[in-house]
ROLONU-946875 format. One record per residue (C-alpha): x negated, y, z; residue in one letter. Coordinates in steps of 0.2 Angstrom, whole numbers, padded with zeros to 4 digits, always signed. Each point is the difference from the previous one (the first is absolute). Layout:
# ROLONU-946875
XYZA...
***
This chain:
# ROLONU-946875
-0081-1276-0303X+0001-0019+0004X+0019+0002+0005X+0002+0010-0019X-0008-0015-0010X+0011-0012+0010X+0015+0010-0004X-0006+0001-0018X-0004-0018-0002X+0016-0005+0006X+0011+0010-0011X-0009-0006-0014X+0003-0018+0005X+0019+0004+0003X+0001+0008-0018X-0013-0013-0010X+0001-0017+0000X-0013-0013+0005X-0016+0000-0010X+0004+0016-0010X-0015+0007+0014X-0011-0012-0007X+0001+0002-0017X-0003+0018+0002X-0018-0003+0008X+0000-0014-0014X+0002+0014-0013X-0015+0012+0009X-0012-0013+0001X+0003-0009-0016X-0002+0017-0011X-0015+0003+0007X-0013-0011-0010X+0011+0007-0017X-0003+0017+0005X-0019-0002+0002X-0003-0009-0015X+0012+0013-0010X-0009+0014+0006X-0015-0003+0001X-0005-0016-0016X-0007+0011-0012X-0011+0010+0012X-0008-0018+0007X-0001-0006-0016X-0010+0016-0007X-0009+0005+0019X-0005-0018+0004X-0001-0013-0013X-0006+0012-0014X+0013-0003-0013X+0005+0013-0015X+0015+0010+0002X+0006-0009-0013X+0000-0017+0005X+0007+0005+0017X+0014+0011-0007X+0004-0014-0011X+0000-0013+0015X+0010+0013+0013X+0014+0002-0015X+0002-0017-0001X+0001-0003+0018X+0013+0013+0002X+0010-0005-0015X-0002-0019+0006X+0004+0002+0018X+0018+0008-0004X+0003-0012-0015X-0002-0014+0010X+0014+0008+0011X+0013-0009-0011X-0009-0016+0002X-0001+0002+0018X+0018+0003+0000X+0005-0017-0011X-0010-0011+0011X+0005+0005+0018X+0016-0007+0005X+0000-0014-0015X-0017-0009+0003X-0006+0004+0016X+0010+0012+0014X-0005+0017-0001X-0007+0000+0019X-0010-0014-0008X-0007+0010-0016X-0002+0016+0009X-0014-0008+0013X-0007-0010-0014X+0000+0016-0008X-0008+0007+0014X-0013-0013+0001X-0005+0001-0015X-0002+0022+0002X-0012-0006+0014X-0010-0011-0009X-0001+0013-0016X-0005+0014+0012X-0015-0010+0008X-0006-0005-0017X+0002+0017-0005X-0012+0006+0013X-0014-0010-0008X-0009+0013-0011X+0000-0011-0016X+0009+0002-0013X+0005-0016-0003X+0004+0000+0018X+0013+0017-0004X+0007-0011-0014X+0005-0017+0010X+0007+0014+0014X+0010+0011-0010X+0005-0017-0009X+0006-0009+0018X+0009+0018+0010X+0009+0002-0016X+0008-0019-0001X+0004+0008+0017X+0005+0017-0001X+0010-0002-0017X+0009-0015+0009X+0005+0007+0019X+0006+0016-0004X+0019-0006-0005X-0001-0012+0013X+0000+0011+0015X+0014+0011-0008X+0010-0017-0001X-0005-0003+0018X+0006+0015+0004X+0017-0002-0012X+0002-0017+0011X+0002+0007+0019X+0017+0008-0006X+0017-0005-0004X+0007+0007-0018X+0011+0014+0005X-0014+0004+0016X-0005+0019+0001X-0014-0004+0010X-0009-0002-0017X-0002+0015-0007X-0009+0005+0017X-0012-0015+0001X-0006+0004-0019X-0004+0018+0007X-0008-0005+0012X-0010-0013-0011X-0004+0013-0014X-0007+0011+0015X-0011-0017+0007X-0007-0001-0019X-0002+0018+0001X-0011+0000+0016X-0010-0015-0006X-0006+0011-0018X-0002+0015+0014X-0012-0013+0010X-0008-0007-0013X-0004+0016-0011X-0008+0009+0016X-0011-0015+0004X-0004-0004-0018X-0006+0019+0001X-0011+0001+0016X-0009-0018-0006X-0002+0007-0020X-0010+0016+0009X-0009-0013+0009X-0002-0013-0014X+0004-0012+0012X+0009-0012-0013X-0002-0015+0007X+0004+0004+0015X+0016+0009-0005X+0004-0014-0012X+0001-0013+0017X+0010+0011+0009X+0012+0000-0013X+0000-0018+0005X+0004+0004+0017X+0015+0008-0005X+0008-0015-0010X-0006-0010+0014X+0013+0007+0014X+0013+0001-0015X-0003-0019-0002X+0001-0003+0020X+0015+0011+0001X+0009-0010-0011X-0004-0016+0005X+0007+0007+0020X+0015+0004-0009X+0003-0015-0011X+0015-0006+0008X+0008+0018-0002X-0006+0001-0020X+0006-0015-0005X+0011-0001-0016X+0017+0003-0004X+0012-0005-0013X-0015-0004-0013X+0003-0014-0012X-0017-0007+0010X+0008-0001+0016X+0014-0007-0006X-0009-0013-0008X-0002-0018+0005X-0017-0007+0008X-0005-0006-0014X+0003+0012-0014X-0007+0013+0013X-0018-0010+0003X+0001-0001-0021X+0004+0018-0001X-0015+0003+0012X-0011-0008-0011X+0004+0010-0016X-0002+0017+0011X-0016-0005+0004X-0006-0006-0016X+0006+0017-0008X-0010+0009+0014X-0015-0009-0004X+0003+0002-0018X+0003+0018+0000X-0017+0003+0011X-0011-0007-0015X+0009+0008-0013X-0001+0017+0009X-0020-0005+0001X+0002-0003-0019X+0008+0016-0005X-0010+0014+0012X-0014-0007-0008X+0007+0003-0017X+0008+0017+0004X+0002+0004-0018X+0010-0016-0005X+0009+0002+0019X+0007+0021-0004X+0005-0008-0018X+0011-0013+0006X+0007+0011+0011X+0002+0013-0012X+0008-0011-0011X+0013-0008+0012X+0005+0018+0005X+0003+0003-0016X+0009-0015-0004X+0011+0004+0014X+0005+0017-0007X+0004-0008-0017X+0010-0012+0007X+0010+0011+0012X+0003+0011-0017X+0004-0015-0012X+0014-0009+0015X+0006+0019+0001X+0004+0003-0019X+0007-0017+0001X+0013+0003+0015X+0017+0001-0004X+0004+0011+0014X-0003+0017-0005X-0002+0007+0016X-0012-0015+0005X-0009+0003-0016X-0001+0019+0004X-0006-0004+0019X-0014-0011-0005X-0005+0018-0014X-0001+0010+0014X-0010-0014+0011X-0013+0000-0015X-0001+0021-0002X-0004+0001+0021X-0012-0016-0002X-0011+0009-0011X+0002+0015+0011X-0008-0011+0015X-0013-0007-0011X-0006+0016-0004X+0002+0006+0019X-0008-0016+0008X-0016+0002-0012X-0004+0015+0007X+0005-0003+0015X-0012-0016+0002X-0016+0008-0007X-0001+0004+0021X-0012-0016+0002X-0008+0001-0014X-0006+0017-0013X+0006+0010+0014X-0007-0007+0015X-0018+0000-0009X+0002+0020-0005X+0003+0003+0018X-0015-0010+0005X-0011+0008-0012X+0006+0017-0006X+0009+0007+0015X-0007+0010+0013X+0009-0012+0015X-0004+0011+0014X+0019+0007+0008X-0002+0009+0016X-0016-0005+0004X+0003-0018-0001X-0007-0012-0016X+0015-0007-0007X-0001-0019-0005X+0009-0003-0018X+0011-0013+0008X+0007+0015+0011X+0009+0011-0013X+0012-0015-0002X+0006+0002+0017X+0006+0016-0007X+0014-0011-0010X+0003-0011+0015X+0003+0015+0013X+0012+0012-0015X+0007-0018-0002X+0002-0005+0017X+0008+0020+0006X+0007+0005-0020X+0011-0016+0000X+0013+0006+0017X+0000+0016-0007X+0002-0004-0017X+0017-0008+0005X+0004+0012+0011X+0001+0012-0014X+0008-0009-0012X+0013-0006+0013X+0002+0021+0003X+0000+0004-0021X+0013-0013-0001X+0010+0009+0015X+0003+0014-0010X+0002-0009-0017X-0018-0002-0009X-0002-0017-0005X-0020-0005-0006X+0000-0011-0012X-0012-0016-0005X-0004+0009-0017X-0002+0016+0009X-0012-0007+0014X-0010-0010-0013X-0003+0017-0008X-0004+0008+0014X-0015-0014+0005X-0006+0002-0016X-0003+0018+0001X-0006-0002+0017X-0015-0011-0004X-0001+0007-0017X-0005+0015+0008X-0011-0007+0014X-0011-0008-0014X+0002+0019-0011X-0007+0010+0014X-0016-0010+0003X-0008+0008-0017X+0002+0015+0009X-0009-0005+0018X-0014-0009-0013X-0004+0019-0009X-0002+0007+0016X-0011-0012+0007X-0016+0005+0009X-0018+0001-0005X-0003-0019+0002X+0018-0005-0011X+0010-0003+0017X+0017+0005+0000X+0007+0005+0015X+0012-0012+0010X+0015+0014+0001X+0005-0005-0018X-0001-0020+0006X+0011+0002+0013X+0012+0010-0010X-0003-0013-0013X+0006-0013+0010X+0013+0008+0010X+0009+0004-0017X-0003-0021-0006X+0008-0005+0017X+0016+0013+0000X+0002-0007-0018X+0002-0018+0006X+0014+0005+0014X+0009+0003-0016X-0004-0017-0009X-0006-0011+0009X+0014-0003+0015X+0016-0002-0014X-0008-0012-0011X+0007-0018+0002X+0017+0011+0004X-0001+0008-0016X-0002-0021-0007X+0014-0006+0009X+0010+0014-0006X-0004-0002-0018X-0004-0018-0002X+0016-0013-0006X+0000-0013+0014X-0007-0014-0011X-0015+0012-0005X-0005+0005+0018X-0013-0012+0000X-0008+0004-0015X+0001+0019+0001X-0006+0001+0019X-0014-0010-0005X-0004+0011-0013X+0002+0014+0010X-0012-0008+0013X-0013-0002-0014X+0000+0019-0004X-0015+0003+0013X-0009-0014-0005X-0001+0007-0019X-0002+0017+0006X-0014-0005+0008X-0009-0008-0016X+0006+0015-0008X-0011+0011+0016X-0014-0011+0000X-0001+0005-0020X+0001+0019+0003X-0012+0000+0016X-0012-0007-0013X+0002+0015-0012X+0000+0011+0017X-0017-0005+0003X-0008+0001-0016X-0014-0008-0012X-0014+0008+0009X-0007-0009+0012X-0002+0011+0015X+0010+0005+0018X-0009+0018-0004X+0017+0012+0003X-0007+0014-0012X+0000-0014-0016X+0015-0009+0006X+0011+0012+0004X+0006+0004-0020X+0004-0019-0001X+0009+0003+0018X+0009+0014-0005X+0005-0004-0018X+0009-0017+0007X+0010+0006+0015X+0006+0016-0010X+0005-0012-0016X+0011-0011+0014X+0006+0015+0007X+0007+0010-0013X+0008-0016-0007X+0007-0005+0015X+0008+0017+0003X+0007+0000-0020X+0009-0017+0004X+0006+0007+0015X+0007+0014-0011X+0007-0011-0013X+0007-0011+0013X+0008+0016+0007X+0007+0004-0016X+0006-0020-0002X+0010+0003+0017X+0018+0002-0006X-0004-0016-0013X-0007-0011+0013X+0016+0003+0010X+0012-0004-0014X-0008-0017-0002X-0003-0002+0019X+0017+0004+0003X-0007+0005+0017X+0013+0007+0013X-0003+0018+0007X-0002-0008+0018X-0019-0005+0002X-0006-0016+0007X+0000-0001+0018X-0014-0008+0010X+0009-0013+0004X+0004-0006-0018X-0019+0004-0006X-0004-0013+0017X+0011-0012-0005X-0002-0001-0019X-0020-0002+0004X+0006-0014+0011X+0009-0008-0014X-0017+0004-0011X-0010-0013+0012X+0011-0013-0003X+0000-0001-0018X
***
């Protein structure tokens, strides 16, 4: 066994370069504390400091929607005024801090927390993906291999932090499992100071710069980051005035991607950027469903499902490992398929694919009415029809989620790459106001977490979502052979490699 790990570990040095290693144990260990607070938020802001469902729902949609907005930010500041290496452990410090003031059972405690990991969280992510970008020449095909195994690191931290997010809500150990979460951006933040040296940046306009416009540079990083932490405090605890100003730039966004496309000269630019607009709408509409996991549908699986599977009590924070394990096994075999359709001539299509994740979720959310009338004595539906539920949601994202920035870089004219990847970033983030808004419907104007009187609210909101879901996946369908005439989309698909390489371009921008 020794001799087998030996063999191992140096194959994988003769293929990866220095430091690639590290930033895989960097990826583990710094998803962690995100995964926790994900999964678990609304249940320790219920369980444990008493809130109402709707102030918590409204404070976990606006963390979700802040923490991928704040990716774009995070993506400006590295590598202009500070290093990325630099950001991503400030980043990291600041996850730690937020975590331990999270574990204080106060709200104003939850606030300054979730306020501190996001100026963290919403910052770093870009950063290790640059880091990453960095150990590599241009033409190196190493790359592609490095992100995979980076996207299975993120992978194993949600696993990890979803199963002990799980065994500590059953325990209501929150505090303690709010500190261990600490102990995970801890050994990120020693990891990356062991490999500082290796991390270091390359070919930034920060690196290149001289002493002095670097130590100025510094100083307006840092002022943002301190600037940013206050205003996050400031808008989670207006989280009304926070989902309408991120409402209205996503909207904004849209309607200026639709007034530079009817201006464009370029028909086949202006049709591109149509079809950009059509499959937007289609993510917005998948993505909101999709993110009522920690919120509406993370509380119905607390209070209205029976959770015992096989003799075990399931914690809600388990069923998301569902999504990570289809993600982590459905992604290979996803391409292997495609590769073996394309073999024999059956190209899939964006449009087609988009319509497909649509239906998908669209049915996973149609078929919970179904468990809920069927629900025992006491209300509880059985967990059969969660599992299916969310075996259906994950499958739908292998068609969605992996060929996003690809589809961008496809469609987007180089001088609007920015601006459309941005907005394309931002899709979650509204969609995760727009989940916050129907969990709240979801869980009714009654207030009581009796099952048999909040079933109807229950049941009336996921059918609503899913029936719509599956008749814009049937319009979408029927869109196909339009959406292909603007996209002017070539019958080959996009390989891995160009999805890996686009996302690249994506964290630069």
């Amino acid at each position: 066994m020794d001799q087998l790990r030996k063999t191992f570990l140096q194959r994988y040095q003769d293929v990866m370069p220095k430091g690639a290693g590290a930033l895989f144990l960097i990826q583990v260990f710094a998803t962690l504390g995100f995964s926790v607070i994900y999964s678990t938020l609304i249940l320790y802001a219920t369980n444990a400091l008493g809130m109402s469902d709707t102030l918590a729902t409204s404070i976990t949609g606006s963390f979700v929607a802040l923490n991928y907005f704040l990716h774009l930010l995070g993506g400006y500041l590295g590598g202009r005024y500070l290093s990325n290496r630099s950001l991503f452990a400030i980043g990291m410090l600041l996850q730690l801090i937020g975590c331990a003031l999270i574990s204080i059972p106060t709200i104003p405690s939850l606030l300054w927390g979730l306020s501190t990991f996001l100026a963290g969280s919403g910052l770093n992510v870009t950063c290790i993906n640059c880091m990453v970008t960095q150990l590599f020449e241009p033409n190196d095909k190493r790359r592609e291999a490095a992100f995979l195994w980076n996207y299975s690191g993120m992978n194993i931290g949600f696993f990890i932090g979803f199963s002990i997010g799980g065994y500590f809500h059953l325990n209501h150990a929150y505090h303690e499992l709010f500190l261990l979460s600490c102990l995970g951006n801890f050994i990120a933040l020693l990891i990356t100071a062991y490999n500082w040296k290796l991390l270091k940046d390359r070919d930034t306009s920060f690196i290149e710069a001289s002493v002095a416009i670097k130590k100025r540079s510094r100083l307006i990083g840092i002022g943002a980051i301190i600037t940013l932490l206050f205003a996050l405090r400031a808008l989670l605890q207006e989280t009304t005035l926070c989902n309408q100003i991120i409402l209205v730039i996503g909207v904004s966004m849209f309607a200026l991607i639709l007034a530079l496309a009817v201006k464009e000269e370029g028909a086949a630019e202006r049709n591109k950027m149509l079809g950009f607009i059509l499959l937007a709408i289609a993510s917005v509409i998948f993505w909101t469903l999709y993110q009522l996991a920690p919120m509406g549908l993370n509380l119905f699986i607390e209070r209205n499902v029976d959770r015992h599977f096989m003799g075990i009590l399931v914690a809600p924070q388990w069923v998301q490992n569902i999504n990570t394990i289809i993600i982590i096994l459905g992604g290979p075999l996803l391409s292997v398929l495609f590769t073996h359709l394309r073999e024999r001539g059956i190209n899939i299509s964006i449009p087609f694919q988009f319509s497909l994740a649509l239906l998908l979720i669209g049915i996973a959310f149609a078929i919970l009415p179904f468990g809920i009338n069927l629900a025992n004595s006491a209300g509880l539906t059985s967990f059969s029809w969660i599992l299916a539920s969310y075996a259906l949601q994950s499958t739908g994202e292998l068609f969605i989620s992996p060929i996003g920035y690809a589809m961008v870089g496809q469609l987007a004219p180089v001088r609007l790459r920015g601006v459309m990847m941005g907005t394309w970033m931002m899709i979650t983030g509204v969609a995760a106001i727009l989940s916050g808004h129907f969990s709240k419907l979801a869980l009714g104007t009654i207030a009581t977490t009796d099952p048999l009187i909040t079933n109807a609210s229950y049941s009336h909101t996921f059918g609503m979502l899913g029936w719509s879901a599956i008749g814009a996946g049937i319009v979408l369908f029927a869109l196909i052979p339009i959406i292909r005439r603007l996209t002017q989309e070539k019958q080959d698909d996009i390989t891995t490699t160009e999805r890996l390489k686009l996302s690249e371009d994506s964290v630069r921008l």
